[in-house]
PyMOL Python script that loads the backbone (N, CA, C, O; Angstrom):
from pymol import cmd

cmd.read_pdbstr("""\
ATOM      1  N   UNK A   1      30.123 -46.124 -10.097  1.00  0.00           N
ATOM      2  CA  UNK A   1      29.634 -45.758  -8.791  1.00  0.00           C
ATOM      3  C   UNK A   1      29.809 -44.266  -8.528  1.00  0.00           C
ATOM      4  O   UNK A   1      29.165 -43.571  -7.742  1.00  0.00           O
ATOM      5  N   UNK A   2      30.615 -43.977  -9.182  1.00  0.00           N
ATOM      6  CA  UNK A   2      31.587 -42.321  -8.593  1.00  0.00           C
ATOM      7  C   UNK A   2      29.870 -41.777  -9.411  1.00  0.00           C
ATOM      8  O   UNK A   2      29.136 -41.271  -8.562  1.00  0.00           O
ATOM      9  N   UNK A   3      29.383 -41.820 -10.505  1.00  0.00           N
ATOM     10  CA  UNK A   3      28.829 -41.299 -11.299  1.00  0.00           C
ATOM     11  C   UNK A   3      27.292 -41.027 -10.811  1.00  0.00           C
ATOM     12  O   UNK A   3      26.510 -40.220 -11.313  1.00  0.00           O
ATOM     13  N   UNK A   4      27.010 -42.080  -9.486  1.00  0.00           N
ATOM     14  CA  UNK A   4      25.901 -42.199  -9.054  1.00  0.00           C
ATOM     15  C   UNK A   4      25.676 -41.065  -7.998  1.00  0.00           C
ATOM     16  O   UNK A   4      24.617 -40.463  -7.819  1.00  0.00           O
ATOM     17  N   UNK A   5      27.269 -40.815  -7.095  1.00  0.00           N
ATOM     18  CA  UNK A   5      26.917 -39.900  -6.560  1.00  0.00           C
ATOM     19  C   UNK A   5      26.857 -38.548  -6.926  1.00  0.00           C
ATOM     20  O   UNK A   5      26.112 -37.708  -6.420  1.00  0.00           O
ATOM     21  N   UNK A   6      27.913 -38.318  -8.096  1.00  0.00           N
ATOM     22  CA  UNK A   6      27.379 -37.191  -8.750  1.00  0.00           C
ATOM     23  C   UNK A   6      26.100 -36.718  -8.761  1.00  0.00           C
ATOM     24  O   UNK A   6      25.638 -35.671  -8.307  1.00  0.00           O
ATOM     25  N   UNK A   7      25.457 -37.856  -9.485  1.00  0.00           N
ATOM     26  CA  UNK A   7      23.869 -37.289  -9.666  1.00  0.00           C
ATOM     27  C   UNK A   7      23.154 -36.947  -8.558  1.00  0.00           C
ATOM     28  O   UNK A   7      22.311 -36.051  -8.512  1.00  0.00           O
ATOM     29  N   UNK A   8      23.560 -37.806  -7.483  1.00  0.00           N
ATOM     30  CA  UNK A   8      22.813 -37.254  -6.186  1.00  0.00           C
ATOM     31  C   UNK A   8      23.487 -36.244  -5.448  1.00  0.00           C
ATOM     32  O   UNK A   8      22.813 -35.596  -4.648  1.00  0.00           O
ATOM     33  N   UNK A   9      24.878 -35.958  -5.592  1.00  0.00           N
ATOM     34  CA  UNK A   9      25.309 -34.757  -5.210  1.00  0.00           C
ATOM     35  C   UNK A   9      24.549 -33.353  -5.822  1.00  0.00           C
ATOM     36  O   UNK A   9      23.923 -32.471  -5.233  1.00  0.00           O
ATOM     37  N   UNK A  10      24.821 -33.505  -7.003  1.00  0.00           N
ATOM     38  CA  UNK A  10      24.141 -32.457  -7.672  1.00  0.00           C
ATOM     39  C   UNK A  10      22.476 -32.074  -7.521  1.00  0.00           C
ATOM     40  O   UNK A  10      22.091 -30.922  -7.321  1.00  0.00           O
ATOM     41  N   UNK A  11      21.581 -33.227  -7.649  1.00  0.00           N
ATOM     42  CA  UNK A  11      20.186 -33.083  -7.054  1.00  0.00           C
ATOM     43  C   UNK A  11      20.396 -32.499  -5.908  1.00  0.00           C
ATOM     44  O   UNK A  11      19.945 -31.354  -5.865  1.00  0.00           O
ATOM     45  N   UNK A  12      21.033 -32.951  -4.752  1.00  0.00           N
ATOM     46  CA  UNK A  12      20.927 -32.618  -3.387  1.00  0.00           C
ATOM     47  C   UNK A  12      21.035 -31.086  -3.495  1.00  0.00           C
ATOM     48  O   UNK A  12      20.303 -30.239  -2.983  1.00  0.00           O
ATOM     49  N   UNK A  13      22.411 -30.884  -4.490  1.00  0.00           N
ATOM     50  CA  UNK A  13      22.285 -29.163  -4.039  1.00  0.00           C
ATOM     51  C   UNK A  13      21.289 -28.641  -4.793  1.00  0.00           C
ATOM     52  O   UNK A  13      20.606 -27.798  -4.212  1.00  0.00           O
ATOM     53  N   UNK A  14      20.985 -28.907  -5.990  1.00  0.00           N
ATOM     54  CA  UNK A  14      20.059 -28.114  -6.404  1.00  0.00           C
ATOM     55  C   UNK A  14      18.439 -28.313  -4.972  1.00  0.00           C
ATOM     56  O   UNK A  14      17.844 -27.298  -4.609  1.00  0.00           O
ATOM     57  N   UNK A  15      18.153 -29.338  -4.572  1.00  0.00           N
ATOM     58  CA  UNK A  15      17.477 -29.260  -3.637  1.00  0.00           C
ATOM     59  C   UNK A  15      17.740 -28.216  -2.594  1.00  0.00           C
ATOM     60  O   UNK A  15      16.875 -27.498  -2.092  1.00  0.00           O
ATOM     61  N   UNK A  16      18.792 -28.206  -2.368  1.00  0.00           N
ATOM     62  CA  UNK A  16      19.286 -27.196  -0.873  1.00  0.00           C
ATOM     63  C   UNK A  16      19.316 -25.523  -1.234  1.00  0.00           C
ATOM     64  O   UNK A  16      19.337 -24.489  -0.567  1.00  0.00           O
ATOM     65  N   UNK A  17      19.308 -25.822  -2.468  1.00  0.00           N
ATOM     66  CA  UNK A  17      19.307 -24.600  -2.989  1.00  0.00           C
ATOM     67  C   UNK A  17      17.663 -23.790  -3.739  1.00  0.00           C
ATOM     68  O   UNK A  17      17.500 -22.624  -4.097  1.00  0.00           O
ATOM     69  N   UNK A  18      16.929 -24.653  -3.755  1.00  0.00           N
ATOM     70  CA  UNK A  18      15.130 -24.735  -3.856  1.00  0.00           C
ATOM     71  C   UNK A  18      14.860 -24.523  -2.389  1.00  0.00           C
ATOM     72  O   UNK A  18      14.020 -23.670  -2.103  1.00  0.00           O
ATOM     73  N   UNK A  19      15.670 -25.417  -1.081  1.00  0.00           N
ATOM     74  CA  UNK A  19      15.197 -25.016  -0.047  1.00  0.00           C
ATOM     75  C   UNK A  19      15.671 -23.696   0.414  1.00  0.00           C
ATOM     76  O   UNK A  19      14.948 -22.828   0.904  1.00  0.00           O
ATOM     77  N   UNK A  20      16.718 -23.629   0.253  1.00  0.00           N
ATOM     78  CA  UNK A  20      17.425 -22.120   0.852  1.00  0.00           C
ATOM     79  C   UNK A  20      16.249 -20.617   0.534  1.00  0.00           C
ATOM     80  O   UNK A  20      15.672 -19.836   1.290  1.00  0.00           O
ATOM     81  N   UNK A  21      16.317 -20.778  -1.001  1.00  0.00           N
ATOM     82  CA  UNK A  21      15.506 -19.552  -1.583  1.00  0.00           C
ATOM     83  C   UNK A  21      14.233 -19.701  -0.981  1.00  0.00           C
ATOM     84  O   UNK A  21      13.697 -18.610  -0.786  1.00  0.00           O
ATOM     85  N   UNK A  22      13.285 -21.092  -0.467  1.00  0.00           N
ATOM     86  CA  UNK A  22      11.956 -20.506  -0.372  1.00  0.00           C
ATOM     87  C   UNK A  22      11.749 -19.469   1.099  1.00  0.00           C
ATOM     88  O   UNK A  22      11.070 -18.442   1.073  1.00  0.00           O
ATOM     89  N   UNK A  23      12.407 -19.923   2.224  1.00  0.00           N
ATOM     90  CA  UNK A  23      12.068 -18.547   3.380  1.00  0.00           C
ATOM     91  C   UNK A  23      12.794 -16.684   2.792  1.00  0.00           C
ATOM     92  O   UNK A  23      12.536 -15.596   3.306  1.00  0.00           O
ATOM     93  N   UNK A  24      13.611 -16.957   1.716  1.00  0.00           N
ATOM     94  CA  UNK A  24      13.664 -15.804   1.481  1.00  0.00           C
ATOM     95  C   UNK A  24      12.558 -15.105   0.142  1.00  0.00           C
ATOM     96  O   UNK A  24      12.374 -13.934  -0.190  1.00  0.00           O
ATOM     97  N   UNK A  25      11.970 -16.408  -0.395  1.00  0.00           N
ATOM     98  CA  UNK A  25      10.593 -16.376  -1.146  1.00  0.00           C
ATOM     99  C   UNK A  25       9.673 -15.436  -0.222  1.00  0.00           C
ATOM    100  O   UNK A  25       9.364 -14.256  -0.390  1.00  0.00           O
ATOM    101  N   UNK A  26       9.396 -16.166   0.615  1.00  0.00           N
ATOM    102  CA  UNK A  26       8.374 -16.446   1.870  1.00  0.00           C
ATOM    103  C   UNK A  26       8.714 -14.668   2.737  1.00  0.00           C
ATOM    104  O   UNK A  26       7.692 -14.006   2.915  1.00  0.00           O
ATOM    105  N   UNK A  27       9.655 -14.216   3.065  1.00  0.00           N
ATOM    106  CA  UNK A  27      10.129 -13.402   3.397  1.00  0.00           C
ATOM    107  C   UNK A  27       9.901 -12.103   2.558  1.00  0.00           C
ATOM    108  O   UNK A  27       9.472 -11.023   2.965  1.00  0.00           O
ATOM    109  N   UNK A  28      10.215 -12.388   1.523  1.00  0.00           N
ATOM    110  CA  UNK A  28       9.760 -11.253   0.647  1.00  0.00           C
ATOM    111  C   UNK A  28       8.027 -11.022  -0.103  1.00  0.00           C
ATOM    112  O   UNK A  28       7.419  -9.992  -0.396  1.00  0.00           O
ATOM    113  N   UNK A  29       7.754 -12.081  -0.187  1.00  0.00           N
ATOM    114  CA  UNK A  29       6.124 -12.188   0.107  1.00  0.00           C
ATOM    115  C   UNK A  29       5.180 -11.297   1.262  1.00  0.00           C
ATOM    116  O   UNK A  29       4.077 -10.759   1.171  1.00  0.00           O
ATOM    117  N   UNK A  30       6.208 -11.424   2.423  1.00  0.00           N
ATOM    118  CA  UNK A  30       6.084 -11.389   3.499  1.00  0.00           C
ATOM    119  C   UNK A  30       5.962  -9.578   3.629  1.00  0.00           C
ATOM    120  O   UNK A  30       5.167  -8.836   4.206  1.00  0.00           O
ATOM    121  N   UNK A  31       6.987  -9.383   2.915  1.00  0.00           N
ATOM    122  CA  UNK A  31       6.988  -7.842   2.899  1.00  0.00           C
ATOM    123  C   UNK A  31       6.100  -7.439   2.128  1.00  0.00           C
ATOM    124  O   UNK A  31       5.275  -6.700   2.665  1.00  0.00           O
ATOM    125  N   UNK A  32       5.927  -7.689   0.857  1.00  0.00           N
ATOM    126  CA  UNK A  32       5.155  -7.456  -0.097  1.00  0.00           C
ATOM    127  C   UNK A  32       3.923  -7.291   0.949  1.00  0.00           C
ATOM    128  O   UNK A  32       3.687  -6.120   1.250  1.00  0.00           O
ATOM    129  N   UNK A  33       3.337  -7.994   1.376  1.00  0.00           N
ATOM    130  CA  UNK A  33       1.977  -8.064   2.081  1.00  0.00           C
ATOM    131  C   UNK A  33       2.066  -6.959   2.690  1.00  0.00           C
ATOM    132  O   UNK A  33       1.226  -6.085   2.471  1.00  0.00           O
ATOM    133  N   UNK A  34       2.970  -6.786   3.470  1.00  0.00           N
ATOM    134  CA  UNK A  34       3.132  -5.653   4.887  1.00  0.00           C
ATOM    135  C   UNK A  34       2.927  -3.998   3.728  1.00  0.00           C
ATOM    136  O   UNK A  34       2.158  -3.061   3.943  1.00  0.00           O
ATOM    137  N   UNK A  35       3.650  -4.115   2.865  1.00  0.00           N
ATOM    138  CA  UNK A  35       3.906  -2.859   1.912  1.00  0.00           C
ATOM    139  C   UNK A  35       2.358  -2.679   1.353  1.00  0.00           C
ATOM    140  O   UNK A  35       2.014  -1.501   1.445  1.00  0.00           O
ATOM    141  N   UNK A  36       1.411  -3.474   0.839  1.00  0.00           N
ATOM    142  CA  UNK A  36       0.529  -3.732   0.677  1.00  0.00           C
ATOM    143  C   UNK A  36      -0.461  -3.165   1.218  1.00  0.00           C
ATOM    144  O   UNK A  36      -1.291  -2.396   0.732  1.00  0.00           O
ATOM    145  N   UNK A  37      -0.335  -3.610   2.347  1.00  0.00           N
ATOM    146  CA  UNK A  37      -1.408  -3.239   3.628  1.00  0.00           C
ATOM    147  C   UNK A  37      -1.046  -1.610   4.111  1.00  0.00           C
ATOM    148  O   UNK A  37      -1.682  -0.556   4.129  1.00  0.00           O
ATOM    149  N   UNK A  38       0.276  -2.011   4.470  1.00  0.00           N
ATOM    150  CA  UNK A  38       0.016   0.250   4.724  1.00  0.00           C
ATOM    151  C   UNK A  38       0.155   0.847   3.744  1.00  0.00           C
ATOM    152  O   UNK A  38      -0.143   2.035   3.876  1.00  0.00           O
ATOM    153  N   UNK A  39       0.603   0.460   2.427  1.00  0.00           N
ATOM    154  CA  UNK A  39      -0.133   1.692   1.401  1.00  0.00           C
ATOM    155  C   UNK A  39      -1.914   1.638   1.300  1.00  0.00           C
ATOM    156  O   UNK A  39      -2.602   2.645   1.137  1.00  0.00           O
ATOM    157  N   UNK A  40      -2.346   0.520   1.410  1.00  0.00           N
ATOM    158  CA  UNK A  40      -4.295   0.545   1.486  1.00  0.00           C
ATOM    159  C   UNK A  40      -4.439   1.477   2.808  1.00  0.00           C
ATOM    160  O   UNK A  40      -5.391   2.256   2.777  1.00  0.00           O
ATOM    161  N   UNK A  41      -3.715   1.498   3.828  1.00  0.00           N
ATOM    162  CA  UNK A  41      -4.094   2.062   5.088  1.00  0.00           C
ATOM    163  C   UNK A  41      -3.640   3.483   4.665  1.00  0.00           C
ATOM    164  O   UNK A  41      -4.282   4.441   5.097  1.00  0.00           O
ATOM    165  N   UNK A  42      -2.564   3.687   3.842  1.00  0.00           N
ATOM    166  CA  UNK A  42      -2.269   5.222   3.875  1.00  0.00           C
ATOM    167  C   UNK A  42      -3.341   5.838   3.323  1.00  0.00           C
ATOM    168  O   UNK A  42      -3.784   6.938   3.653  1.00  0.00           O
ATOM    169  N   UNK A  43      -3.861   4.929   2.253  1.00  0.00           N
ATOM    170  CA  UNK A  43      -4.997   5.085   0.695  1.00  0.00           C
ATOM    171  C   UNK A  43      -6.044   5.417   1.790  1.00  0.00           C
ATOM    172  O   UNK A  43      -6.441   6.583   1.790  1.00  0.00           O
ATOM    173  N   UNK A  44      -6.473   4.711   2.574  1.00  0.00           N
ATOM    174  CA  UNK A  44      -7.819   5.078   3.490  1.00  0.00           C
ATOM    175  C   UNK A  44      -7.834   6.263   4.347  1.00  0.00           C
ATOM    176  O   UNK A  44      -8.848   6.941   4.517  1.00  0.00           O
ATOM    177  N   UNK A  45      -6.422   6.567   5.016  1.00  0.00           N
ATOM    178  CA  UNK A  45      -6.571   7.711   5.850  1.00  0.00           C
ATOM    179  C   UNK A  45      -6.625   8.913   5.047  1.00  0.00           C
ATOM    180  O   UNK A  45      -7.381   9.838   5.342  1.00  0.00           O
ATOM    181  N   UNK A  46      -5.534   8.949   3.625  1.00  0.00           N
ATOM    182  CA  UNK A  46      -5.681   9.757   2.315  1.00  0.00           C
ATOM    183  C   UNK A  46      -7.470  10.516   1.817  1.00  0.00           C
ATOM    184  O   UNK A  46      -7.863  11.637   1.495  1.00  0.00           O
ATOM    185  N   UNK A  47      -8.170   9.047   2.014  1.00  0.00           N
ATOM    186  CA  UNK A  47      -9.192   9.518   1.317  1.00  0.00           C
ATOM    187  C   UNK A  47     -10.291   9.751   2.119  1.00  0.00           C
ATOM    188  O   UNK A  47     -11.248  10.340   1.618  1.00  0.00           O
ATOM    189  N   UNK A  48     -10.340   9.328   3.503  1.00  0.00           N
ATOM    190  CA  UNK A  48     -10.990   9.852   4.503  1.00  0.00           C
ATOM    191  C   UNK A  48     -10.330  11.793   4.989  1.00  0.00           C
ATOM    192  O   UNK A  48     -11.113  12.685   5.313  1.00  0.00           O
ATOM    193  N   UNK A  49      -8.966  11.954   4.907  1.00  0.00           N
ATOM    194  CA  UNK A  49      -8.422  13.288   4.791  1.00  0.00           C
ATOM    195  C   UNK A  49      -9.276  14.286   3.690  1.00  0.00           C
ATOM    196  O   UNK A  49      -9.870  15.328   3.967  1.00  0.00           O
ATOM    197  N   UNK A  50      -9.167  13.737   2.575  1.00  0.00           N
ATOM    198  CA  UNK A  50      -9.813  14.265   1.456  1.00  0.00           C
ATOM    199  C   UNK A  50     -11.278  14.994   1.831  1.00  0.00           C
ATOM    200  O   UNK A  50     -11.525  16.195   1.932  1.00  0.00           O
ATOM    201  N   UNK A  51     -12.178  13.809   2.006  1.00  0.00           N
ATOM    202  CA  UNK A  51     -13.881  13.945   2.464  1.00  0.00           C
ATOM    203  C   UNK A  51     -13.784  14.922   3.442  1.00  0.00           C
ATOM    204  O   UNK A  51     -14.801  15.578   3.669  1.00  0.00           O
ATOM    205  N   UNK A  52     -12.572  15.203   4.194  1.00  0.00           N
ATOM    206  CA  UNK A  52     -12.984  15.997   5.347  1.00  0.00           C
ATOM    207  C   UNK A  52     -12.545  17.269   4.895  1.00  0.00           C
ATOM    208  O   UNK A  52     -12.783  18.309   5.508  1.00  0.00           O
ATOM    209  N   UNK A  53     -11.826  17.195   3.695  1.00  0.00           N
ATOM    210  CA  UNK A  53     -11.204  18.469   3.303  1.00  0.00           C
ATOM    211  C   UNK A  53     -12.984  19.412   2.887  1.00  0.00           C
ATOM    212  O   UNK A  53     -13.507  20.471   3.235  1.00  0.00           O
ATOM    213  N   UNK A  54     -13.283  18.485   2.165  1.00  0.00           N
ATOM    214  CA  UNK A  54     -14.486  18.769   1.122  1.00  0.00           C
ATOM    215  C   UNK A  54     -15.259  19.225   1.684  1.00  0.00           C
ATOM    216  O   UNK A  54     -15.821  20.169   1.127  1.00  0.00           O
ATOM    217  N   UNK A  55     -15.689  18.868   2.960  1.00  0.00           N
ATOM    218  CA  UNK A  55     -16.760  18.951   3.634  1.00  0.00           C
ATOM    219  C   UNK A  55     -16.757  20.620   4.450  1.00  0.00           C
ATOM    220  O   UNK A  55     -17.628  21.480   4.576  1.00  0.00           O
ATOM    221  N   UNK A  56     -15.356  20.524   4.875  1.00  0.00           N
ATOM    222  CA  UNK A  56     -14.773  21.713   5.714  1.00  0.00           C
ATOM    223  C   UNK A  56     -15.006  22.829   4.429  1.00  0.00           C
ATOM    224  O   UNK A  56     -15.845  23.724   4.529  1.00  0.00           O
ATOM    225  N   UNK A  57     -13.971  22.619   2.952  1.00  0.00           N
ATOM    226  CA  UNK A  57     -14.868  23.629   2.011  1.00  0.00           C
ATOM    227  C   UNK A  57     -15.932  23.872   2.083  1.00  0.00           C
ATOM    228  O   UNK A  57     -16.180  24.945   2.632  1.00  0.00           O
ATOM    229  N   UNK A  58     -16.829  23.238   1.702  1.00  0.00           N
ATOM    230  CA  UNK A  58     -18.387  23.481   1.891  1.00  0.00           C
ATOM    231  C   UNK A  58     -18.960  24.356   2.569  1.00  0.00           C
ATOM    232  O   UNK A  58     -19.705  25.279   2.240  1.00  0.00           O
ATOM    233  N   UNK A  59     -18.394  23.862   3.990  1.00  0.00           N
ATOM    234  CA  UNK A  59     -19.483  24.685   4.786  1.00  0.00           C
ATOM    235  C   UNK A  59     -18.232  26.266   4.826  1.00  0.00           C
ATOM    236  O   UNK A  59     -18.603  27.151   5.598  1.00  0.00           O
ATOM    237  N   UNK A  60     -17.019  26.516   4.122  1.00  0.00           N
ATOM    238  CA  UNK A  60     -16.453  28.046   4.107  1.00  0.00           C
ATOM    239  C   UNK A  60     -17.204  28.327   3.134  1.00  0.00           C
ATOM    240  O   UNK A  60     -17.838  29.356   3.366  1.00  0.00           O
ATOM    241  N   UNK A  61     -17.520  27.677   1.703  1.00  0.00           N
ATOM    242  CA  UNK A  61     -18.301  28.622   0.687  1.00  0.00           C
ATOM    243  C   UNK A  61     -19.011  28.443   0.941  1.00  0.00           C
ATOM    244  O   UNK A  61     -19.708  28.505  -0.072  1.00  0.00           O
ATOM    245  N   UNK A  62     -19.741  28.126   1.912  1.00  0.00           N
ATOM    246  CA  UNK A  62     -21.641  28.532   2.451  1.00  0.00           C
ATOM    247  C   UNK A  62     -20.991  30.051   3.225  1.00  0.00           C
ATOM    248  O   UNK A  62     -21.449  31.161   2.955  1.00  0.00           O
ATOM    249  N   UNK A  63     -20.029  29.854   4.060  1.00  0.00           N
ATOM    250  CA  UNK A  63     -20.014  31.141   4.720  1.00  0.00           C
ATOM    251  C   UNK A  63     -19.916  32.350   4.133  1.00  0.00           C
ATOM    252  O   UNK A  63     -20.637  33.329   4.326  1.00  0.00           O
ATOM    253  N   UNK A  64     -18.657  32.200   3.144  1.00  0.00           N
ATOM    254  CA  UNK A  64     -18.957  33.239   2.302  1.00  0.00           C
ATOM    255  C   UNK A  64     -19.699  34.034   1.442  1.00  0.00           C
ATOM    256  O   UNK A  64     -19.964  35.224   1.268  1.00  0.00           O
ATOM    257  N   UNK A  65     -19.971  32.793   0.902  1.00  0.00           N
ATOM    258  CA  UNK A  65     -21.538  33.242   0.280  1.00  0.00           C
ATOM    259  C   UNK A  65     -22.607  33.924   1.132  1.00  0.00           C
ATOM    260  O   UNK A  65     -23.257  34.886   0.722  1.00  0.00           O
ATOM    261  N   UNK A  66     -22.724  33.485   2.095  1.00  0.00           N
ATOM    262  CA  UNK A  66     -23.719  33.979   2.844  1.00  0.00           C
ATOM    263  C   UNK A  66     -23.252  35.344   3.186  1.00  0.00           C
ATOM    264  O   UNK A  66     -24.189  36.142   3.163  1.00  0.00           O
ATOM    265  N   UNK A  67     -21.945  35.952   3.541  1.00  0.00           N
ATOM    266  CA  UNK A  67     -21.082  37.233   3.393  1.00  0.00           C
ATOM    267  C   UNK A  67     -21.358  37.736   2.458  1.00  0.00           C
ATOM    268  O   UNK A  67     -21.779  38.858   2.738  1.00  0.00           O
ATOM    269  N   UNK A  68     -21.374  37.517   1.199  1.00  0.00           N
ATOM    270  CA  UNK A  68     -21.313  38.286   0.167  1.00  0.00           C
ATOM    271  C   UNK A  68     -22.770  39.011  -0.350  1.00  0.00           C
ATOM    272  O   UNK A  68     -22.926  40.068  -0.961  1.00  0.00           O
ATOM    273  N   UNK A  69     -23.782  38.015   0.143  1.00  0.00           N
ATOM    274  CA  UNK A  69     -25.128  38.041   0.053  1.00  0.00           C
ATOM    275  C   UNK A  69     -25.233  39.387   1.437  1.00  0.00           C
ATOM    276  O   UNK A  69     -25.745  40.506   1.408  1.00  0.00           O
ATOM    277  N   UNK A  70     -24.664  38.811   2.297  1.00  0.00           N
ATOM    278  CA  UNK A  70     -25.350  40.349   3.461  1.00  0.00           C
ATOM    279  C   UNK A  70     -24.808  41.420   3.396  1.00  0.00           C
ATOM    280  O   UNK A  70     -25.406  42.418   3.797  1.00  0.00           O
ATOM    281  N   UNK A  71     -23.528  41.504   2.872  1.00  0.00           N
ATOM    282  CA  UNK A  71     -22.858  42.772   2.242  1.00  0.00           C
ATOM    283  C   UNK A  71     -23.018  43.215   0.902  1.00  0.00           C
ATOM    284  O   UNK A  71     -22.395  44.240   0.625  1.00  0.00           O
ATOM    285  N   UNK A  72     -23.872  42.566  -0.227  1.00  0.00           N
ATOM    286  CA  UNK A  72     -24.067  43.121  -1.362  1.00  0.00           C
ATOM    287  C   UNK A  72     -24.827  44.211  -1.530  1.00  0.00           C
ATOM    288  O   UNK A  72     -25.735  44.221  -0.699  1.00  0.00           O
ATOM    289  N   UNK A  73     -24.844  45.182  -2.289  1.00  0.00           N
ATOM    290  CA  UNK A  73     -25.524  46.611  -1.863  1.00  0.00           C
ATOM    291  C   UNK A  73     -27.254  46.252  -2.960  1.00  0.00           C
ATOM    292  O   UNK A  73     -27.373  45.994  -4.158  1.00  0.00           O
ATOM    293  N   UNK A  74     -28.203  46.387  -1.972  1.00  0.00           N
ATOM    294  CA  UNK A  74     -30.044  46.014  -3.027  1.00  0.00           C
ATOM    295  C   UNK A  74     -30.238  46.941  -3.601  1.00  0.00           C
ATOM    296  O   UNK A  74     -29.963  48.023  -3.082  1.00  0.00           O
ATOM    297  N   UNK A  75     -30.834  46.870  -5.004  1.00  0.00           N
ATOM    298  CA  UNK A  75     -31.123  47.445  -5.771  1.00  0.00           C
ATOM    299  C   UNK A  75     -32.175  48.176  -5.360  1.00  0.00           C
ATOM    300  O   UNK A  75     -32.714  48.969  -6.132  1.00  0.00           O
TER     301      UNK A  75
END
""", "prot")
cmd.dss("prot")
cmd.show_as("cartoon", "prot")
cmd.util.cbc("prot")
cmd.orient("prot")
């Protein structure tokens, strides 16, 4: 008899112990997602920053250019 509850002692904890870990499963999942999501959100404001960098270049080497063109001395 002693031997029967062993076995169910021991199942039980290993059960309690399958239950214990899954909200800290679940929890760290949990973060994972969150970490996830604002690095894609950093990635988007990053690469929307970028386009605007590019764009803002652009239109300085149009300006300059266009400087260099009205100050170049004509042949």
């Amino acid at each position: 008899m002693s031997a029967l509850f062993k076995t169910n002692a021991t199942g039980s904890k290993a059960g309690a112990a399958e239950a214990a870990s899954e909200p800290a499963v679940a929890g760290i999942s949990i973060r994972l997602q969150e970490r996830v999501r604002d690095l894609e959100q950093t990635l988007r404001e990053e690469r929307r920053a970028l386009a605007e960098a590019e764009q803002r270049y652009e239109r300085l080497e149009g300006k300059y250019n266009a400087l260099l063109q009205r100050n170049s001395p004509t042949a």
